[in-house]
DRENPA-3360 file (N, C-alpha, C; in nm, 2 decimals, always signed):
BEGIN
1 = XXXXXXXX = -1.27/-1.42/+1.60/-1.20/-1.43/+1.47/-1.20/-1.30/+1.40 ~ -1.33/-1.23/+1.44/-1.33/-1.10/+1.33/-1.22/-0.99/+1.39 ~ -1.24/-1.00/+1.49/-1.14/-0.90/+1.58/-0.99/-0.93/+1.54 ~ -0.94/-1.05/+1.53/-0.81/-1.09/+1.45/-0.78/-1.02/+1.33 ~ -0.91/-1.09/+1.23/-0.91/-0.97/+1.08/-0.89/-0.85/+1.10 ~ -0.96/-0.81/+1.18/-0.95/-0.64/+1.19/-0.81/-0.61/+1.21 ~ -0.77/-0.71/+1.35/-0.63/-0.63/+1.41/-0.51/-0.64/+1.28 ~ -0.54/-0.75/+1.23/-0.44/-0.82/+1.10/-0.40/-0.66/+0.98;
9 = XXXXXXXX = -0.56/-0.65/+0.94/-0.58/-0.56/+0.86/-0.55/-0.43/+0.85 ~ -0.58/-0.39/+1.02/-0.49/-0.27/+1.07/-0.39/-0.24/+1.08 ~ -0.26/-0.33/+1.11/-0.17/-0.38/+1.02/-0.14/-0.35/+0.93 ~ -0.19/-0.42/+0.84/-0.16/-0.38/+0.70/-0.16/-0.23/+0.65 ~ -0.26/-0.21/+0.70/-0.31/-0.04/+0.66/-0.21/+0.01/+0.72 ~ -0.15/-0.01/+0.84/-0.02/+0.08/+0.87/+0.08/+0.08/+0.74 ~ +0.11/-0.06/+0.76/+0.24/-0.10/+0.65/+0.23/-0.05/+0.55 ~ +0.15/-0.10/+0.49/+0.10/-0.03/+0.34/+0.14/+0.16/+0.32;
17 = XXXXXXXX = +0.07/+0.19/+0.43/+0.10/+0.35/+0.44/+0.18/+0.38/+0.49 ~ +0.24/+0.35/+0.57/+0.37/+0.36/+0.60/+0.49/+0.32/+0.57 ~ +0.49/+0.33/+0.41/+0.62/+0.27/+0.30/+0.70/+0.37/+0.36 ~ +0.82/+0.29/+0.37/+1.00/+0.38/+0.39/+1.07/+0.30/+0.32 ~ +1.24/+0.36/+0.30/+1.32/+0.36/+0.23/+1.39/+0.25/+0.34 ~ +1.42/+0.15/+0.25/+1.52/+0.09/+0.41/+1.72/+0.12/+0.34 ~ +1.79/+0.12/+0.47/+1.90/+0.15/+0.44/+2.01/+0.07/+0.37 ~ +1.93/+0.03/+0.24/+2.03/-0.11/+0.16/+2.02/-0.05/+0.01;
25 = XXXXXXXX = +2.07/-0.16/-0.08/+2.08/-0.10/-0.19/+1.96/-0.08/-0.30 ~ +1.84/-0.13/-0.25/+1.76/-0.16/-0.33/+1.67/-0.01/-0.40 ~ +1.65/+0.01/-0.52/+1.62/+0.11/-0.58/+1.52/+0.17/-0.52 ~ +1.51/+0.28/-0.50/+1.37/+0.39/-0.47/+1.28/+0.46/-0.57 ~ +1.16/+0.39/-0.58/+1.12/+0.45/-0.72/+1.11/+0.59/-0.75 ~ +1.13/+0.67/-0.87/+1.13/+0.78/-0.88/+0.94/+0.84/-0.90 ~ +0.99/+1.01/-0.93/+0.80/+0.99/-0.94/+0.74/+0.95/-1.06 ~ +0.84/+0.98/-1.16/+0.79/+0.93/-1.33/+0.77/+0.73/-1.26;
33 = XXXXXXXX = +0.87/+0.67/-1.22/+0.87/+0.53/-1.22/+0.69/+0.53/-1.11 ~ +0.69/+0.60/-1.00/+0.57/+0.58/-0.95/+0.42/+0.59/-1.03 ~ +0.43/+0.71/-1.12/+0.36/+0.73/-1.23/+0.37/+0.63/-1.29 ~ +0.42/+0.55/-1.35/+0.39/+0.43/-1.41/+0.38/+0.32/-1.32 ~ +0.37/+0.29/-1.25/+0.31/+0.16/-1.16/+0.20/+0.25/-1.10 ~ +0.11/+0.33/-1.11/+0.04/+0.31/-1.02/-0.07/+0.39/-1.13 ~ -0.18/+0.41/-1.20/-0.28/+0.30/-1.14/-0.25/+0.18/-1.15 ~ -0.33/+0.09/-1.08/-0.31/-0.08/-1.14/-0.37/-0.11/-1.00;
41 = XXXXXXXX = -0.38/-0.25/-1.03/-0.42/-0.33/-0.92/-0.30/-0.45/-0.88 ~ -0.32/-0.41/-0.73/-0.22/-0.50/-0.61/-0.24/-0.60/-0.52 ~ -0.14/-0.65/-0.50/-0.16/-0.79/-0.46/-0.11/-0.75/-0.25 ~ -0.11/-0.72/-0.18/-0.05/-0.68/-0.01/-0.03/-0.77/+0.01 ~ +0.11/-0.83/+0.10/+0.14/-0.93/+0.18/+0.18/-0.87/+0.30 ~ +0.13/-0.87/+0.41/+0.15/-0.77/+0.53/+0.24/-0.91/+0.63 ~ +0.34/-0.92/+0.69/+0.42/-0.97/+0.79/+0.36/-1.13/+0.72 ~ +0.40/-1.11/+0.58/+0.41/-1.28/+0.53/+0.27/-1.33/+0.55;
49 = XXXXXXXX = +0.14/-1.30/+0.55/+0.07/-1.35/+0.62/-0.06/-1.29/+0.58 ~ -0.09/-1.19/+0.55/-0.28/-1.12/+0.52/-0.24/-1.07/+0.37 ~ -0.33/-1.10/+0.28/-0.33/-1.13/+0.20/-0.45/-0.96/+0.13 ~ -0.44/-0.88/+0.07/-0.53/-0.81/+0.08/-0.48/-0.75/-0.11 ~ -0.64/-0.77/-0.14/-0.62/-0.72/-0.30/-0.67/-0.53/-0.30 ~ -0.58/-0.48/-0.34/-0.60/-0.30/-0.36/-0.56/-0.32/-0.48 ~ -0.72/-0.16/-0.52/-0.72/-0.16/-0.67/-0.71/+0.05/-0.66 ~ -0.62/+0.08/-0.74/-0.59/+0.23/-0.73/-0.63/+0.23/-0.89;
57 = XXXXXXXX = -0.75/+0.36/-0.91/-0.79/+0.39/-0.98/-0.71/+0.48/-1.05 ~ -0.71/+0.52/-1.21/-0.66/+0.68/-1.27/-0.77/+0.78/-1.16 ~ -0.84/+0.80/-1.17/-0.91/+0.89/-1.06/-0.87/+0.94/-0.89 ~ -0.79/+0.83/-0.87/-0.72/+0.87/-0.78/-0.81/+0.81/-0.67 ~ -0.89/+0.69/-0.69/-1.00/+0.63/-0.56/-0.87/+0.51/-0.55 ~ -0.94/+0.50/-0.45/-0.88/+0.31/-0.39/-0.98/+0.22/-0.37 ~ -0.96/+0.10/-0.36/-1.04/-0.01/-0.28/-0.97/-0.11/-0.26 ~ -0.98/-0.17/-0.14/-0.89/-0.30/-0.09/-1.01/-0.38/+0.00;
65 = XXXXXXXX = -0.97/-0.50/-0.04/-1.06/-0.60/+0.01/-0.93/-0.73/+0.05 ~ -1.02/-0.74/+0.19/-1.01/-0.88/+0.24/-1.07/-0.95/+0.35 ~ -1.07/-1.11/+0.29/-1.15/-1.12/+0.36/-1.27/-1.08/+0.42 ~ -1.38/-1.08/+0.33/-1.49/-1.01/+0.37/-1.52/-0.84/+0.40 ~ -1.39/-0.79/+0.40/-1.40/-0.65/+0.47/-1.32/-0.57/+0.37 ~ -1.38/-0.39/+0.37/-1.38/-0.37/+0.26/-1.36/-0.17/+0.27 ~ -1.23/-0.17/+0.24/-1.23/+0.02/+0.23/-1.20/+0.05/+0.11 ~ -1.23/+0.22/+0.12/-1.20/+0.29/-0.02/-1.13/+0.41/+0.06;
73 = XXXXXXXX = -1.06/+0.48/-0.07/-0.98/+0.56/+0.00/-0.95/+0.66/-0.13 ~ -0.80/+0.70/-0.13/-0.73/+0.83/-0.21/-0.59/+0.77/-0.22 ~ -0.56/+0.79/-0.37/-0.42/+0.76/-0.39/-0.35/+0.87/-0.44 ~ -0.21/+0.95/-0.44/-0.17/+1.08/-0.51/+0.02/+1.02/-0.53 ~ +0.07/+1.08/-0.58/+0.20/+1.07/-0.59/+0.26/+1.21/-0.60 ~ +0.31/+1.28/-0.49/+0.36/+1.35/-0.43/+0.52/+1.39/-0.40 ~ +0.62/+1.47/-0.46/+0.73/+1.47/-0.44/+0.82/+1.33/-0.46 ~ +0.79/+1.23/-0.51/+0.87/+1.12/-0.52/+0.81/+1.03/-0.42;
81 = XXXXXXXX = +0.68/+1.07/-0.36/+0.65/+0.98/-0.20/+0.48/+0.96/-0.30 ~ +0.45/+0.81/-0.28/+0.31/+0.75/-0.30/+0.25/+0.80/-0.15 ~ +0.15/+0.89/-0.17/+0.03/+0.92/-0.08/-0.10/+0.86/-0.07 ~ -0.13/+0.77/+0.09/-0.27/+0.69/+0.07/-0.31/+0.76/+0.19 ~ -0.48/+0.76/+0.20/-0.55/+0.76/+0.30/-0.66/+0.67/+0.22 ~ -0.73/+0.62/+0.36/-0.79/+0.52/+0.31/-0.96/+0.58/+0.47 ~ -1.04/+0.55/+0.39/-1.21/+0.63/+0.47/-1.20/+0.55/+0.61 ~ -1.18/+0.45/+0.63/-1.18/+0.41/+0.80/-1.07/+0.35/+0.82;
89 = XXXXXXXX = -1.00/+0.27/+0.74/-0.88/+0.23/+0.81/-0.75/+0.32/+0.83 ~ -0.69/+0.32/+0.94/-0.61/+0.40/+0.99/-0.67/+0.52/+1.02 ~ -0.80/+0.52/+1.08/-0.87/+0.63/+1.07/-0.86/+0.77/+1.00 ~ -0.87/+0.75/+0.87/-0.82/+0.80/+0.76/-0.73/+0.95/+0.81 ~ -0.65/+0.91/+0.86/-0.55/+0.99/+0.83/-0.42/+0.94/+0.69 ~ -0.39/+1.05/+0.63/-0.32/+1.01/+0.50/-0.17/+1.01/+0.57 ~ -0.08/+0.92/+0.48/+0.05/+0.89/+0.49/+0.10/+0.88/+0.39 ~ +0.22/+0.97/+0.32/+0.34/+0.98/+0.19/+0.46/+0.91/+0.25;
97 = XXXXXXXX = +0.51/+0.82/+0.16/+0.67/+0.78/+0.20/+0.68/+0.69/+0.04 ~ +0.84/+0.69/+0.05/+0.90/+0.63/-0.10/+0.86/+0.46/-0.06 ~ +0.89/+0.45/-0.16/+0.87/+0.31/-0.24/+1.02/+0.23/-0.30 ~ +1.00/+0.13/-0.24/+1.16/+0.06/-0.28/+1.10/-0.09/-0.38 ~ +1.16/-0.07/-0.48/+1.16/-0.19/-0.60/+1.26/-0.29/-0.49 ~ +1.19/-0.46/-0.53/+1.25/-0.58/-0.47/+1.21/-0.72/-0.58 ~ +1.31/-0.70/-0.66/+1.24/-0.84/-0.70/+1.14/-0.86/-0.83 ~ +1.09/-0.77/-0.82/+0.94/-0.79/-0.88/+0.83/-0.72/-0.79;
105 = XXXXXXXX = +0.91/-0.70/-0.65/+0.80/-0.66/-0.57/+0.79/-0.57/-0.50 ~ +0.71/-0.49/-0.45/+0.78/-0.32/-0.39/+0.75/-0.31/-0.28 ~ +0.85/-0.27/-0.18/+0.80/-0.30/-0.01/+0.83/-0.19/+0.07 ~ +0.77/-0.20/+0.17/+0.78/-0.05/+0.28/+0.78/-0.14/+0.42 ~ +0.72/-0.13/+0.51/+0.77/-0.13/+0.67/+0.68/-0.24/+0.69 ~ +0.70/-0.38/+0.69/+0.64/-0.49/+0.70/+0.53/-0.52/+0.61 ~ +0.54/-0.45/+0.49/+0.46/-0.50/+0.36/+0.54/-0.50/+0.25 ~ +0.45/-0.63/+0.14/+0.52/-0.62/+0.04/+0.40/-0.62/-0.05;
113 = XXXX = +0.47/-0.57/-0.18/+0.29/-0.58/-0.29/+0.34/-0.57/-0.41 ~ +0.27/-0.63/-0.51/+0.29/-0.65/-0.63/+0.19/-0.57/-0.73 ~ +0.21/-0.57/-0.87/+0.09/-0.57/-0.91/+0.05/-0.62/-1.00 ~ -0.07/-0.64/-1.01/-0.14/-0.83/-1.05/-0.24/-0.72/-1.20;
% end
């Protein structure tokens, strides 16, 4: 079951960091709009399904928890692109890409997230 979590979570940490623009109409936040949603704390829904709360500090730290399991990382906003590395997941290598507004909810490549 833990090995599930992990793979689930791994996952996520892709998605999450691997926000893209998809080719529809939906708005791309700018970096003033990214500047204002971010700090705050978020809600991840990775492929409808893992559930993961991330809190982005003004300091520019991270932390995301689920289920039991628990990283910190680096948040930056970069040319119009949100920049995360996170200390073990995704073997902290960092990843920048835009951000598309949906809803109420802002999604990249098999995630969606809010913030709560």
């Amino acid at each position: 079951m833990n090995r599930l979590l992990t793979s689930m979570l791994a996952a996520l940490m892709l998605a999450f960091s691997g926000l893209s623009a998809a080719a529809d109409d939906s708005p791309v936040l700018t970096q003033a709009e990214l500047g204002k949603l971010f700090p705050g704390r978020f809600q991840a829904v990775v492929s409808g399904a893992v559930v993961v709360q991330i809190t982005a500090r003004g300091n520019g730290t991270l932390i995301g928890q689920m289920t039991g399991q628990e990283d910190r990382g680096r948040w930056s906003v970069k040319s119009g692109k949100l920049c995360i590395v996170w200390s073990n997941w995704l073997n902290g290598k960092a990843s920048c890409s835009r951000v598309i507004a949906d809803d109420g909810w802002y999604r990249g490549n098999g995630v969606k997230f809010r913030k709560i």
